[in-house]
C-alpha positions in Angstrom: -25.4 22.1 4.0 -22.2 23.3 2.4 -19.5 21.1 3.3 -15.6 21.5 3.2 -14.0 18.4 3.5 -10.3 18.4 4.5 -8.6 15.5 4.1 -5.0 14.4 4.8 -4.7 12.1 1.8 -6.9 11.2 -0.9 -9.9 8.3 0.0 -9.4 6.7 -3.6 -8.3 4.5 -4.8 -9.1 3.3 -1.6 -6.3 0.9 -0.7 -6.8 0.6 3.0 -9.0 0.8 6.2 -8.4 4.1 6.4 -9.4 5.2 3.1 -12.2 3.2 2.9 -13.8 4.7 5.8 -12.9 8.8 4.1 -14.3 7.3 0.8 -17.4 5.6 2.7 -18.3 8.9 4.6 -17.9 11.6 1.4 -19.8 9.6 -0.7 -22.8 9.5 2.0 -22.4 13.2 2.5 -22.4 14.4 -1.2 -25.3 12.4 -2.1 -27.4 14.6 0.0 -25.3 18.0 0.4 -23.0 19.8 -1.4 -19.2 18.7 -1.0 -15.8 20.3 -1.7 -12.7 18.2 -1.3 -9.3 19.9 -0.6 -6.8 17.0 0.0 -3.0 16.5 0.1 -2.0 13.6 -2.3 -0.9 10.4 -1.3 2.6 9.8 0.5 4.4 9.6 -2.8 2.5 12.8 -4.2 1.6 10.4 -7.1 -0.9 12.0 -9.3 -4.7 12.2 -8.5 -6.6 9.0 -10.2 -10.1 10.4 -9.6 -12.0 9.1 -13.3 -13.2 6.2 -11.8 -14.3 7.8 -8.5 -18.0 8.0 -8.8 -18.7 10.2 -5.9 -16.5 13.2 -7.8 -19.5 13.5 -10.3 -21.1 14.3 -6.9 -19.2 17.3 -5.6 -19.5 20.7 -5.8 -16.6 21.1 -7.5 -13.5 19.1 -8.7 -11.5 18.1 -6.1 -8.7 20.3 -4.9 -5.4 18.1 -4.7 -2.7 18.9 -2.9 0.7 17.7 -3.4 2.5 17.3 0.1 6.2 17.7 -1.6 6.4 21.5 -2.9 8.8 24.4 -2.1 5.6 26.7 -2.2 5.5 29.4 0.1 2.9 31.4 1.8 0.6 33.7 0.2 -0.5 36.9 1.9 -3.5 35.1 2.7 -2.6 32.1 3.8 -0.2 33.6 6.2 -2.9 35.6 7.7 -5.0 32.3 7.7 -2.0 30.3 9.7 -1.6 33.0 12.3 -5.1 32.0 13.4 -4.7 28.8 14.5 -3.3 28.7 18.5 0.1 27.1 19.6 0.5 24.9 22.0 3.2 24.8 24.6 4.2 21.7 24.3 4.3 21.9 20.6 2.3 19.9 18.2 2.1 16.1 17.9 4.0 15.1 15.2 0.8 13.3 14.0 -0.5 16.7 13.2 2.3 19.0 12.7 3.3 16.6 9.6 0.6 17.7 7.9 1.4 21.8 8.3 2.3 23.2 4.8 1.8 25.9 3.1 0.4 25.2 0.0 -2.8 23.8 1.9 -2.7 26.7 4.0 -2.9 29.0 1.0 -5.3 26.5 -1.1 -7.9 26.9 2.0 -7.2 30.3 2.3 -7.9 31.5 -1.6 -11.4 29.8 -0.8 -14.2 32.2 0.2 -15.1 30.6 3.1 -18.6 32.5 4.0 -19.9 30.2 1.2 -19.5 27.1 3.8 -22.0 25.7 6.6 -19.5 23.4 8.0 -15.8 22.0 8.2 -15.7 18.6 7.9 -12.5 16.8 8.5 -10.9 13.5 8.8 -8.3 12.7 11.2 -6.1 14.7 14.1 -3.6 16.1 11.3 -6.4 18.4 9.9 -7.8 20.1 13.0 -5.3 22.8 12.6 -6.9 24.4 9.3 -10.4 23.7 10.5 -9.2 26.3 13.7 -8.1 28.4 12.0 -11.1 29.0 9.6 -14.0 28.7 12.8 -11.1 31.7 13.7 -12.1 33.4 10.8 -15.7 32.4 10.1 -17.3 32.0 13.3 -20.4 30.5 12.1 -19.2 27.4 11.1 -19.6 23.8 12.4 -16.7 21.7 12.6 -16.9 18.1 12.5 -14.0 15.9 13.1 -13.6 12.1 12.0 -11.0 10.7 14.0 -11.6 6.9 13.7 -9.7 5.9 16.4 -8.5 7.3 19.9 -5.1 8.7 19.1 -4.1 9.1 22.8 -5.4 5.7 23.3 -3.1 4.1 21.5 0.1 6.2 21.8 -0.2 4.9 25.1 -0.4 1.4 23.7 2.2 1.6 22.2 4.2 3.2 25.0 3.6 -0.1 27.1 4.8 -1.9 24.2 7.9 -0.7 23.6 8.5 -0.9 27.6 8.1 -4.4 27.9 10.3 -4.6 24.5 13.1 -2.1 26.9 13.5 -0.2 22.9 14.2 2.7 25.3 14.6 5.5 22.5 11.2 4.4 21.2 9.5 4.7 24.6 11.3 7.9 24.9 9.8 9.4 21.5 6.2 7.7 22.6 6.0 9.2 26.0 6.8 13.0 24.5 4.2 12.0 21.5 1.5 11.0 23.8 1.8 14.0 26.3 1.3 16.4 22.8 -1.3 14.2 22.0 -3.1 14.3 24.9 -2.6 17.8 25.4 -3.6 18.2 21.9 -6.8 16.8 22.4 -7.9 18.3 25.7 -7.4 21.9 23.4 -8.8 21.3 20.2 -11.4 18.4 20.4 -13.3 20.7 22.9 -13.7 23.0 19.9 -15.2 20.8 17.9 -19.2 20.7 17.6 -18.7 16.5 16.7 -16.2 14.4 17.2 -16.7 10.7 15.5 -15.2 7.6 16.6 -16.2 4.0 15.6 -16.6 2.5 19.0 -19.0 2.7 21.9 -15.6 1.6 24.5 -13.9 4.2 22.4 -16.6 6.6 23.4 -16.9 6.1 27.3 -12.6 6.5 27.0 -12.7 10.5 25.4 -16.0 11.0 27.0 -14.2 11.7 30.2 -11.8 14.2 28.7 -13.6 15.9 26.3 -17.8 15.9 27.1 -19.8 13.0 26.0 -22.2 15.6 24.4 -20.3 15.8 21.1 -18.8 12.7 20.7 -20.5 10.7 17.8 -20.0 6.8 17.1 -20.1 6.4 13.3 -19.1 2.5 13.5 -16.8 1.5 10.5 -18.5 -0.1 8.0 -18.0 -2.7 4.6 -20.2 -3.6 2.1 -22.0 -6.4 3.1 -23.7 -7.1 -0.5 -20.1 -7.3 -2.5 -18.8 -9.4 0.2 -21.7 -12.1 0.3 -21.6 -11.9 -3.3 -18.0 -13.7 -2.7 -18.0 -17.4 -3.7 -16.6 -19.4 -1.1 -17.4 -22.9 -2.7 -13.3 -23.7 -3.7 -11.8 -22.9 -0.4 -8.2 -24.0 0.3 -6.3 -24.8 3.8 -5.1 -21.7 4.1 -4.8 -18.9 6.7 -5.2 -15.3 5.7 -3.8 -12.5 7.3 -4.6 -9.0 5.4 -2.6 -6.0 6.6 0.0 -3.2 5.9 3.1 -5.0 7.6 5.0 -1.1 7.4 2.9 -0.4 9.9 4.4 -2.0 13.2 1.5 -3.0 15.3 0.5 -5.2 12.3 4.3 -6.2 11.7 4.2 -7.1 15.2 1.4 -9.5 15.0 2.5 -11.4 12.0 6.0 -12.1 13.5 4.1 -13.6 16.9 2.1 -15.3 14.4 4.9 -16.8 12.2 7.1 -17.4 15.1 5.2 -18.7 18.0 1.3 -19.8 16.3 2.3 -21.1 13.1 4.7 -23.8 13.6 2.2 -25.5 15.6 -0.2 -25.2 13.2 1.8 -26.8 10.4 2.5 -29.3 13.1 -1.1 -30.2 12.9 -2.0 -29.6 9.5 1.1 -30.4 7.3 -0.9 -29.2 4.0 -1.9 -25.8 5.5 -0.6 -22.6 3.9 -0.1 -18.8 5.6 -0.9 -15.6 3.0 0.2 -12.2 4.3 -1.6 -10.3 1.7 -0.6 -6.2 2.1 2.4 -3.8 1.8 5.9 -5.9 2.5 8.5 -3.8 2.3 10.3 -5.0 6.0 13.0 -7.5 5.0 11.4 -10.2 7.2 8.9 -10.3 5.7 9.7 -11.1 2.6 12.1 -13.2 3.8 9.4 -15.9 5.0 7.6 -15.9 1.6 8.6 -19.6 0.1 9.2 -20.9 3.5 7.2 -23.2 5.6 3.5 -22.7 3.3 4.5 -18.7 3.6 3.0 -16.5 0.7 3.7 -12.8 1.1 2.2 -11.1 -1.7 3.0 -7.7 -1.0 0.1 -4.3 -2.0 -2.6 -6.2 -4.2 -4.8 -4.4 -6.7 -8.0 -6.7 -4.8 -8.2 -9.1 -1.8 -11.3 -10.7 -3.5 -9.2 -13.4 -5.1 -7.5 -14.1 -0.8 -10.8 -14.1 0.6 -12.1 -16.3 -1.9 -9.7 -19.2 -1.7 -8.4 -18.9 2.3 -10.3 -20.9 4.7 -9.8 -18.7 8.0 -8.5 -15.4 8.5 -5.9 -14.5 11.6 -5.6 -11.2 13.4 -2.9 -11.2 16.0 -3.3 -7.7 17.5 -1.7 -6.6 20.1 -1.6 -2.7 20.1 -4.6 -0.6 18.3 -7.7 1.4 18.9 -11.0 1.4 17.2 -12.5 -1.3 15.1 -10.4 -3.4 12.7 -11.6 -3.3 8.9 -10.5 -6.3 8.0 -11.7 -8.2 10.2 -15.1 -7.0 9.4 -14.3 -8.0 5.7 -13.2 -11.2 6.4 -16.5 -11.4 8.5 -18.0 -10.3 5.9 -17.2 -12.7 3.4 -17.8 -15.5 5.7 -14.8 -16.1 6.3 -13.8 -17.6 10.2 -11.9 -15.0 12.0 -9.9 -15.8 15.0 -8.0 -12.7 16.9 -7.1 -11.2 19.7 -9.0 -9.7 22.7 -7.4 -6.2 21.4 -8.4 -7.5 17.8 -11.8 -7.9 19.1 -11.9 -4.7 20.7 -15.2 -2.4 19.6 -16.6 -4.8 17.4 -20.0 -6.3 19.1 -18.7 -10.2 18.6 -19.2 -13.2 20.5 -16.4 -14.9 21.3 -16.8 -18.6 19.8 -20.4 -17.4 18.2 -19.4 -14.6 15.4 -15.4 -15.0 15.9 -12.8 -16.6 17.8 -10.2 -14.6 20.5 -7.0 -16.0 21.9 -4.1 -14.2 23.2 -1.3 -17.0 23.8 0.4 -19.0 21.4 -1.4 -22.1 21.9 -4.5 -20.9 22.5 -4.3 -19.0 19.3 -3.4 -22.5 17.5 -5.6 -24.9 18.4 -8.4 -22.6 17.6 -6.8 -22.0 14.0 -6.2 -25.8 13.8 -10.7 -26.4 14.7 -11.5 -24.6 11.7 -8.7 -25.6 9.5 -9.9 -29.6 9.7 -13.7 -29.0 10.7 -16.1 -27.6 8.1 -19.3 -27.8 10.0 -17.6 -25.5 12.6 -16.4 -23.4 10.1 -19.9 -23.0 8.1 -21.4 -21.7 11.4 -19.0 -19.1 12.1 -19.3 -18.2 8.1 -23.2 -18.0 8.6 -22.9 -15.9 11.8 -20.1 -13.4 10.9 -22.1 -12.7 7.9 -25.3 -12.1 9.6 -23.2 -9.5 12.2 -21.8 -7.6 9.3 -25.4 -7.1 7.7 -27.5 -6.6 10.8 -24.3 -4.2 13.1 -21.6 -3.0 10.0 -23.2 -2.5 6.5 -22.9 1.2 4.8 -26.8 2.3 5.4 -25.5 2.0 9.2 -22.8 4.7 8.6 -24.9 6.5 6.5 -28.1 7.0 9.0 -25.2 8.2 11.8 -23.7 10.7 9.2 -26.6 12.3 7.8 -28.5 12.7 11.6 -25.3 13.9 12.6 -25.0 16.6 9.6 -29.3 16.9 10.2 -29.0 18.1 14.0 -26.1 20.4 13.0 -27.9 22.1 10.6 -31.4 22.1 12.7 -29.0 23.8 15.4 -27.7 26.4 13.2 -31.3 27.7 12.1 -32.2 27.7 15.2 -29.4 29.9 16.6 
């Protein structure tokens, strides 16, 4: 098939979950059909560093890079392109309408889109363009990777900031979620596949939207790099990996530094805590040098972390879909302990392939088990790994994505 791919930042260098995944999925697809990327650039428009991307010697063409920061305005055709795409009376989420601009209106637009089979794109933000062009073009698929279920955790979050009484947020989060859902309700519908990376996420949108075209593509890691780890130097230390700007991640390192790790030092005097990830909140790095506290801040490779820790922690407490790292630590065979939400989607067995606790000292003394015994820790090393290879290695995502893209294109000669 002939794919367009819209993205809402570039997959690569892939320095998160998120990333990993877009990466993951367009190098499965261009192996075995023909790709073109048009993507905004990342948050700080820095330029493009695609030479070391081996999947671009894959696509149809180079990839079309978007910077998000421009004064550009219409064209003549991307105006007409834009008027396609159908309002909403509530308005757009801000999730999506942040990703409205004109110069991706007019790059997708100067494309001559009767040379496409399909739409592919990854995440909510997107959907608008993709609209717009089935508007235009009525024969083609659209496929839409959302990851997560956005609606989902809006609401999460709503409950969140209740119990916290941060009234403005909860405001701003009740408004969000009723676009959201609204959103959804409109445009998924439209959509000939929607992917998500949970079966719990599934039966949740199947209700709303039609179980017919919802697709789980679990998320995946690459279970041969990460048992090529050597785990043979470990050190008493607890890993966290995770982008602290983002608060539901923020969140669960302050429960953890606050409430989880004081009784672990307690315990284990010599134990150490690395928050490996983007730092910028103050607090932060204002724990880094205190109390066995590392805060490294953005990382070029969490190799060396997963290498050297001795557990990983994942206090989550608001989220959707299936955790990354947590998978990686898995992966690596690296202990995990988390939280029933942390756990959430991921086919684990509690005190088999991982650990869950939700309070304080529940969450402790599990931490404190692995941190002193090794024969515990080598069987949740050797299970976790097992799990990854067997339920969350790349040929699983890859036999989802190409049947997917298979009965799509079985359906379309057919019609």
């Amino acid at each position: 098939m002939r794919i367009l791919a819209l993205y809402p930042f570039l997959p690569y260098p892939v320095v998160s979950g998120a990333a990993q995944r877009g990466c993951y999925v367009l190098e499965i697809l261009a192996s075995r059909h023909d790709v073109t990327l048009v993507s905004f650039a990342g948050q700080d428009d820095s330029p493009a560093e695609l030479s070391s991307w081996n999947a671009c010697s894959l696509f149809a063409r180079e990839p079309i890079v978007v910077p998000r920061q421009t004064d550009e305005r219409l064209s003549a055709e991307g105006e007409r392109l834009r008027a396609l795409r159908r309002r909403s009376r509530l308005g757009l989420p801000e999730g999506v309408g942040f990703f409205d601009a004109e110069a991706m209106w007019n790059r997708i637009a100067a494309l001559d889109v009767r040379q496409f089979d399909a739409v592919h794109v990854r995440f909510a933000g997107m959907a608008p363009y993709a609209l717009a062009l089935k508007q235009a073009a009525p024969h083609l698929r659209l496929i839409i990777d959302l990851d997560d279920n956005p609606s989902l955790l809006l609401y999460r979050g709503l409950l969140n900031s209740r119990k916290k009484f941060r009234l403005r947020m909860f405001a701003w989060q009740m408004k969000e979620m009723l676009r959201t859902f609204a959103f959804e309700l409109a445009a998924l519908r439209r959509f000939d596949s929607v992917w998500i990376c949970s079966d719990i996420d599934l039966r949740r949108m199947s209700d709303r939207i039609g179980s017919g075209r919802i697709l789980v593509v679990e998320n995946v890691v690459d279970a041969q790099r990460l048992a090529s780890i050597n785990r043979d130097n470990v050190e008493p230390v607890a890993l966290m990996i995770a982008d602290f700007n983002y608060e539901p991640n923020r969140a669960g390192a302050e429960f953890f530094v606050a409430k989880v790790w004081p009784r672990v030092r307690s315990a284990v005097p010599e134990a150490r805590l690395w928050l490996v990830g983007k730092n910028s909140p103050s607090q932060i790095q204002e724990w880094s040098g205190k109390e066995g506290i590392l805060a490294t801040g953005m990382v070029d490779d969490v190799g060396h972390y997963l290498e050297h820790a001795m557990i990983s922690v994942a206090p989550i407490f608001v989220g959707s879909g299936t955790k990354l790292k947590i998978l990686e630590a898995l992966g690596a065979g690296l202990p995990v302990v988390t939280t029933t939400m942390g756990a959430e989607g991921i086919e684990a067995r509690d005190g088999i392939d991982l650990q869950i606790a939700d309070a304080p000292g529940d969450f402790a003394d599990r931490c404190i088990r692995l941190l002193t015994d090794q024969r515990l820790r080598d069987r949740f090393a050797a299970s976790g790994r097992l799990l990854i290879k067997e339920r969350y290695d790349i040929p699983v995502m890859s036999r989802a994505v190409l049947k997917c893209y298979e009965a799509l294109g079985n359906r379309a000669v057919e019609q």
